[in-house]
C-alpha positions in Angstrom: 17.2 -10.6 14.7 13.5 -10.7 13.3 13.3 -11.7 9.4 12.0 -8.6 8.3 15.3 -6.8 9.4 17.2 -9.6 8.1 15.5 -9.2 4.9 16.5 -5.3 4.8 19.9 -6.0 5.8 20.1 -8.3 2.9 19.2 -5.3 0.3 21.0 -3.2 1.8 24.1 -5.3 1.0 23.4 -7.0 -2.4 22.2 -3.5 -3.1 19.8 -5.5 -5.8 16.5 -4.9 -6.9 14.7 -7.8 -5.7 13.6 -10.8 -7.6 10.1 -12.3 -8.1 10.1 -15.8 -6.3 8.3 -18.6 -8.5 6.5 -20.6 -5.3 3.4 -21.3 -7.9 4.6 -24.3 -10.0 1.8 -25.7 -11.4 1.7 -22.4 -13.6 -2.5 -21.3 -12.3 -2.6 -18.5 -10.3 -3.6 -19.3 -6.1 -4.2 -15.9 -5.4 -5.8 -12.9 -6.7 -2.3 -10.8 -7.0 -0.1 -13.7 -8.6 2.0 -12.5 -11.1 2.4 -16.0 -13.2 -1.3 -15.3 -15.2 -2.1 -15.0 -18.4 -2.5 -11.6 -19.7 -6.3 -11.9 -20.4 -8.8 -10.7 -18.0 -12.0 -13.3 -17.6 -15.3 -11.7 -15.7 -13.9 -12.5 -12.3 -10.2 -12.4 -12.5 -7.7 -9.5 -12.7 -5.2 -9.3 -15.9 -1.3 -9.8 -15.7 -1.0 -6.1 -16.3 -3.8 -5.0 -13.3 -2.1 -7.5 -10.8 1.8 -6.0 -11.5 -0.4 -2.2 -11.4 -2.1 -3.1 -7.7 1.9 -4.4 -6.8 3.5 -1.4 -7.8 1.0 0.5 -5.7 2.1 -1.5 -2.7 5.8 -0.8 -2.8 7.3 1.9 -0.3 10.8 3.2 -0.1 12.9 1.7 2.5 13.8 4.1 5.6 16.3 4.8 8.2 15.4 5.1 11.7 15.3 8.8 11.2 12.5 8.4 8.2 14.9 9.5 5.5 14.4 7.2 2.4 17.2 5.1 1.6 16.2 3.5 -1.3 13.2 3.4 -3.3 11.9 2.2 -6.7 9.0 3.9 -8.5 9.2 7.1 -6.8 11.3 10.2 -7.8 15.0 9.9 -6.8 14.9 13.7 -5.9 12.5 14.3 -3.2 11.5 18.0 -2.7 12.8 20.0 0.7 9.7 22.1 0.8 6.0 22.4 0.7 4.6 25.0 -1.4 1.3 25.8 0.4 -1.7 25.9 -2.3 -2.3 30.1 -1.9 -5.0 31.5 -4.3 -2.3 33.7 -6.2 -0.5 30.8 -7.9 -4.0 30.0 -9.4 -5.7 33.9 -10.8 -4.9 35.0 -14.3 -1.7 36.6 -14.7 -0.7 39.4 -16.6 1.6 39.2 -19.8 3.7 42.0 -21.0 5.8 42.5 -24.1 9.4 43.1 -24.1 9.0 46.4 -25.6 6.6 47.7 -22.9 9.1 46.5 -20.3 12.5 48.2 -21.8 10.0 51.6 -22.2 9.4 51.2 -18.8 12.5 51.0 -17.3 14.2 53.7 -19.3 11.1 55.9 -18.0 11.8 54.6 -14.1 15.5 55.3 -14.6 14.8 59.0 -15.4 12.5 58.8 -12.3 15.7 57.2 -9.9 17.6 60.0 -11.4 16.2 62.7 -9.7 16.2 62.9 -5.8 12.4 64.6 -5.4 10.7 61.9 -6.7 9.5 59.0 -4.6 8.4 55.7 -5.7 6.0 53.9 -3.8 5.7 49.8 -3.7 8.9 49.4 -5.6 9.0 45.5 -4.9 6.0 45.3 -7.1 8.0 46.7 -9.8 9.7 44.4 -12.5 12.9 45.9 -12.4 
């Protein structure tokens, strides 16, 4: 078994978050995103706060085989089932109506329904 599946089994079964390893003793950072810094920001070096930003960028959810996420840490718990495709009509102007408008209309559509010669045409348009 490779390490990086051994790794994942290992989540999988503490079912903890995992922990920051401290391989830098000397306390100076070795590498651009080392989290043991100081929080100041010099000309050519990124702050505490930029390197934990660029690490938190990097983190995935973990997946099964079938690409469902299993666990994940930044992102939303609740992912959403469906696309909602980016159609012209969620972005016009809409129009606003008061309530009293809307009760006057629908006592004057119910006198319409009453009678059987009168025909209503594009009812779903209607807020009924």
């Amino acid at each position: 078994m490779s390490k990086k599946k051994q790794k994942k089994r290992a989540r999988k079964v503490n079912g903890m978050k995992k922990k920051e390893r401290n391989v830098n003793v000397s306390g100076k950072p070795k590498h651009s995103l080392d989290v043991n810094r100081s929080n100041v920001a010099t000309k050519n070096s990124r702050s505490a706060a930029t390197v934990r930003r660029l690490k938190m960028y990097k983190n995935r959810p973990v997946r099964c085989r079938r690409g469902r996420v299993l666990s994940n840490e930044y992102q939303s718990k609740d992912l959403p089932n469906t696309r909602i495709q980016p159609d012209p009509r969620w972005f016009e102007n809409t129009r606003v109506i008061g309530q009293k408008e809307l009760d006057g209309f629908r006592e004057e559509m119910d006198k319409y329904k009453s009678s059987n010669y009168n025909v209503i045409t594009k009812g779903k348009n209607l807020p009924l």
